[in-house]
KOLROMAR-211838 format. One record per residue (C-alpha): residue in one letter; x, y, z. Coordinates in steps of 0.2 Angstrom, whole numbers, plus 2048, in hexadecimal, padded with zeros to 3 digits. Layout:
AXYZ
...
//
This chain:
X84C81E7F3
X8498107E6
X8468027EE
X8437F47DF
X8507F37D3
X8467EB7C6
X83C7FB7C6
X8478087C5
X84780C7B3
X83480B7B3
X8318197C1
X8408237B6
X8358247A7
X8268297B1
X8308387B8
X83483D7A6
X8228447A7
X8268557B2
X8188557BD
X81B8447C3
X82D8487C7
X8298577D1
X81B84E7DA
X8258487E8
X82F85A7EB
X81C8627EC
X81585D7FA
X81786280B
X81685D81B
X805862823
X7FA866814
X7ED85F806
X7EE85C7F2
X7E28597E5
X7EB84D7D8
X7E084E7C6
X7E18447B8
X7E78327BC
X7DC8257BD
X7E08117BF
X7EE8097BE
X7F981A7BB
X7F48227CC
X7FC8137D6
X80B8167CC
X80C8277CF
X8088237E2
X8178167E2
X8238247DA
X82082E7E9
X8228227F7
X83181C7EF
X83982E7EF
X833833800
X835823809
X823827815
X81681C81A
X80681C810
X7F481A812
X7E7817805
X7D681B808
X7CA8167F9
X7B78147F4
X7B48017F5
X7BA7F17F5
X7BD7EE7E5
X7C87FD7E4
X7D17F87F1
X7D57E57EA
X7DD7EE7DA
X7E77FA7E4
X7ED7ED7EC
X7F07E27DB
X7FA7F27D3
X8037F77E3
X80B7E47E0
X8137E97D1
X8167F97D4
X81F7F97E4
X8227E67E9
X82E7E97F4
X8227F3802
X8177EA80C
X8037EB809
X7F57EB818
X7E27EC819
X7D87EF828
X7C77E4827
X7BA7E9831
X7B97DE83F
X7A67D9844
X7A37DD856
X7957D0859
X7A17C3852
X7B27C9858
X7B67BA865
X7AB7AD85D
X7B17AB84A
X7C37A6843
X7BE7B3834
X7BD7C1842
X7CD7BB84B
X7D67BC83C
X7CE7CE836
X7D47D5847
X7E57CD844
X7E67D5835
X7E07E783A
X7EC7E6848
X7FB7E183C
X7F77EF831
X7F77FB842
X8077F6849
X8107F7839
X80B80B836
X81480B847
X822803845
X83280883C
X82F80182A
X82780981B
X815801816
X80680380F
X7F4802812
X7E5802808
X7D6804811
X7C280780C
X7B9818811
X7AF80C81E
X7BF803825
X7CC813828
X7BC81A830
X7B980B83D
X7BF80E84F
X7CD806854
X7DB806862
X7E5817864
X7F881985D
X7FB81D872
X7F380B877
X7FF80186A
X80E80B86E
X80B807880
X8097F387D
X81A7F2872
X8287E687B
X8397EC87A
X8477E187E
X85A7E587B
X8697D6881
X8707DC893
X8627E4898
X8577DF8A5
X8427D98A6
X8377D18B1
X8327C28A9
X8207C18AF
X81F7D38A7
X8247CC899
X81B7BD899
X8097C889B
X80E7D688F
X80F7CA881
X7FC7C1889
X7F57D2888
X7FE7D7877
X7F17C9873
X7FF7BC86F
X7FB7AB872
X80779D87C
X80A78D871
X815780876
X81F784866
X81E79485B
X81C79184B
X81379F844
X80D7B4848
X8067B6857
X80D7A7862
X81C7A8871
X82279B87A
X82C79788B
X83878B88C
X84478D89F
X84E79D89A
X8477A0887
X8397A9882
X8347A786F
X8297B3867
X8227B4857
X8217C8856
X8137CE848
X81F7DA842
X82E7D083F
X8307C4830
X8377B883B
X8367B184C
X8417B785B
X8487AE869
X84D7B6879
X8597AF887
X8597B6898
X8637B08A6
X8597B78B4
X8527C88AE
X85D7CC8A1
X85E7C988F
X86D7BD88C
X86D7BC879
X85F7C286B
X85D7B585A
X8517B384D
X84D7A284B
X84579883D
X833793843
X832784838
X84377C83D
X84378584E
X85778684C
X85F799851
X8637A4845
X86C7B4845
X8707C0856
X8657D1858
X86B7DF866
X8577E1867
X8467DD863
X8367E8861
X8277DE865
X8177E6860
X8047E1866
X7FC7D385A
X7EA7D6862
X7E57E386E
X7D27E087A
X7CD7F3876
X7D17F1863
X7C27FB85D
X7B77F986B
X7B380A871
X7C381186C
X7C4822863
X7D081F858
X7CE81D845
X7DD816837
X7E0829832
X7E882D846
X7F682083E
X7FA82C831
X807837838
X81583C82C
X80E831821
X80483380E
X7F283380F
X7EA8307FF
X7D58317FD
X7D38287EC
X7C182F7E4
X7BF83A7F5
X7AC83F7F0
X7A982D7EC
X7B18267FC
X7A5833807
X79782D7FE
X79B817801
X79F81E814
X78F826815
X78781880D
X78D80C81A
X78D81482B
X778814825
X776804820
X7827FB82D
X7777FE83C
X7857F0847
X793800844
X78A80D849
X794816858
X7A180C851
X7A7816842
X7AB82983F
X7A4835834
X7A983C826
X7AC84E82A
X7B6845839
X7C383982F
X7C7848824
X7C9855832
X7D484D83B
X7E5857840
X7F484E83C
X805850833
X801849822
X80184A813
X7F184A80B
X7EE8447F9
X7DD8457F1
X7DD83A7DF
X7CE83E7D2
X7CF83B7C0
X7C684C7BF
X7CA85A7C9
X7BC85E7D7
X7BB8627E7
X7B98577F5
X7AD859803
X7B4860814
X7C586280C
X7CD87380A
X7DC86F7FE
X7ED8787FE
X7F28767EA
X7ED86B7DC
X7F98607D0
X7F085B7BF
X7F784E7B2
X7F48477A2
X7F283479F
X7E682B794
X7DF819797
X7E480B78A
X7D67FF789
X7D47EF783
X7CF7ED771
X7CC7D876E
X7D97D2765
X7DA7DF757
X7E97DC755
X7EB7E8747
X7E87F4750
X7F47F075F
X8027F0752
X7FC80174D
X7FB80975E
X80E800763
X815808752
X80C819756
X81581A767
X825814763
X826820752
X82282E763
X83082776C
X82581D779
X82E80F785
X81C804787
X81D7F8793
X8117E7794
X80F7E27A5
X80B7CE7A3
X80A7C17AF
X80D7AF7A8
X81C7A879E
X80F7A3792
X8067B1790
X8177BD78E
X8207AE783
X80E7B3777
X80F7C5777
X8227C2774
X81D7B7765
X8117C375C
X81C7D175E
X82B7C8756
X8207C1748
X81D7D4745
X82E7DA748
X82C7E3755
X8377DC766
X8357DF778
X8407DB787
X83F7D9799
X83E7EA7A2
X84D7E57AD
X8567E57A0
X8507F4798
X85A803790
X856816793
X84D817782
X83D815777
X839804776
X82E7F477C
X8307EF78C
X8277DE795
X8277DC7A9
X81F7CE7B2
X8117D27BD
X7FD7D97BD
X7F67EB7BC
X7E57EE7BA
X7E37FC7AC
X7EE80279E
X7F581579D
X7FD81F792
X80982E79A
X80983B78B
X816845793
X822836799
X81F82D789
X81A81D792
X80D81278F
X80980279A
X7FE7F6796
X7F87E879F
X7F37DA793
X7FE7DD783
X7F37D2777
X7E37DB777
X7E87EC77B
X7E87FD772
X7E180F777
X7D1813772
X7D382776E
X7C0829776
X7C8825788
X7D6830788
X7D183C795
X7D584F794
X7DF8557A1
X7E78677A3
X7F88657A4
X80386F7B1
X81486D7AE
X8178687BF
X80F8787C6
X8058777D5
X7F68807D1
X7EE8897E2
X7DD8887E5
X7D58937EF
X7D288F802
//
């Protein structure tokens, strides 16, 4: 179920390495896994692999919110074409007072309604914010506008669903969150569509459905029907129940650093006395009974607190760090890997920065080409964009690095890993 062209041949040589290329067939609906071994950039990789094979909805749950920026920063190489969310914590005492508040409530609700509608996303949440209460999956349902040409609505129904869906009335809508009324038309900027819609009654019933462009306000294209979901909700997080894991149905749940993530929660629901009451537990969030999947990341295999785990899948990968311009070395290392048959692939933003690398590598006659235009074989690869941390794949025979000039692996931080073939191993329950 690829999705991005560009990266087709990249997530083909990650799948050379057997365990990654059983990943995706492994897990079931309904059950937890402890995945061993990967650390930085490679575990995004491997988490992209698997929502571009299984096509489900994904939510990331790490430590802190520096993890969660570089989850964020590789998930845009690795999987550009899905959509990335965060849920903010949304201050209760400032909720109706600052533009900042407004607009983390916008966001949380935007990241709510898109685990609920239709596409593929992901979101990448802190312990404290996928444990912050929030409206129930029920309460959004039940606020989503559905409209379909020839059938009928009461227009003042209408009119105080999308008020109450926490849409506001402009006279001209011209971004998220705005409608207007204009005789028969209703426009509406849904926060789920990438473009406004434009609804024509005549009476009660829907005449015609377009998206319209809401710069130049001219109609566009015809629709049979539109699904407008809730931009803010009044119970969104006040006394509700609900946490981010109830949206989690049929979808991946992955716990980055578990054991670290219990301990940043814990941390915060003592030290952030305005939450109290207003956040769940830690034995809660993890107990939770849903159909997901559950996948708990660690670079070394341990258990995790309140979790009983079904299987284990372990890997081997080993961290290339930077080595300051020894550029001896760097030459070395590329020679090393491609006398093994290695495809190593610099991931570089900037022309100048890649028409460099290019440079050096020429000057010591070694080439590299765009990884678009890649072949199925050993060589040098370079592909625009940012990761955070270089890996090496013994078992795929793929290295990635993120800054070409001034990496190398360093022997002292390769990490020992058991290697399981693509076996799950069981662990007792």
């Amino acid at each position: 179920m690829r999705k991005d062209k560009d990266m087709d041949l990249f997530f083909k040589w990650l799948e050379q390495d057997k365990t990654v290329q059983s990943a995706p067939q492994l897990f079931k609906c309904g059950k937890n896994y402890g995945l061993y071994g990967l650390g930085g950039s490679s575990k995004t990789a491997l988490i992209a692999d698997i929502l571009n094979n299984t096509g489900k909805k994904c939510i990331i749950i790490v430590p802190t919110g520096e993890q969660q920026t570089i989850w964020l920063t590789d998930l845009h190489f690795f999987a550009p074409h899905l959509r990335t969310y965060t849920v903010p914590l949304v201050h209760r005492t400032l909720f109706t007072t600052t533009a900042k508040s407004l607009d983390f409530a916008a966001r949380r609700m935007e990241a709510l309604t898109a685990l609920r509608g239709d596409k593929q996303v992901i979101v990448v949440a802190t312990a404290a914010e996928a444990a912050q209460h929030v409206v129930s999956p029920g309460e959004i349902d039940a606020a989503v506008l559905t409209f379909a040409v020839n059938e009928e609505y009461a227009r003042e129904t209408v009119l105080a669903g999308l008020a109450e869906g926490g849409y506001e009335r402009t006279e001209l809508v011209d971004r998220r969150g705005c409608f207007s009324v204009r005789g028969d038309i209703i426009d509406v900027y849904p926060l789920n569509e990438e473009r406004a819609v434009r609804i024509e009654f005549f009476g009660d019933t829907v005449e015609s459905i377009r998206y319209f462009d809401s710069t130049s306000q001219k109609s566009g294209e015809h629709i049979d029907s539109a699904r407008i979901l809730p931009f803010a909700m009044a119970r969104d997080g006040i006394d509700a129940g609900s946490t981010l894991l109830d949206y989690g149905e049929d979808s991946f749940i992955i716990w980055d650093e578990g054991n670290r993530s219990k301990e940043e929660l814990k941390k915060f629901c003592i030290e952030a006395d305005e939450w109290k009451g207003r956040t769940e537990q830690w034995r809660t969030i993890t107990g939770r009974q849903h159909n997901a999947v559950q996948l708990f990341l660690s670079v070394l295999a341990q258990s995790v607190s309140n979790v009983d785990e079904a299987a284990a899948l372990s890997f081997t990968a080993k961290t290339i760090a930077g080595f300051r311009k020894e550029f001896a070395l760097l030459k070395d290392e590329l020679q090393h890997w491609l006398r093994n048959d290695y495809k190593i692939v610099f991931v570089i933003s900037g022309k100048n920065r890649a028409a460099s690398l290019q440079s050096w590598l020429k000057r010591n006659d070694l080439g590299a080409v765009p990884l678009e235009n890649g072949k199925d074989g050993a060589g040098i690869y370079m592909a625009d964009g940012e990761i955070q941390n270089g890996f090496d794949l013994p078992y795929a025979k793929l290295a990635v690095s993120p800054n070409g000039t001034y990496t190398a692996r360093r022997k002292s931080d390769c990490a020992s890993i058991r290697q399981t073939d693509g076996n799950l191993t069981p662990l007792p329950i």
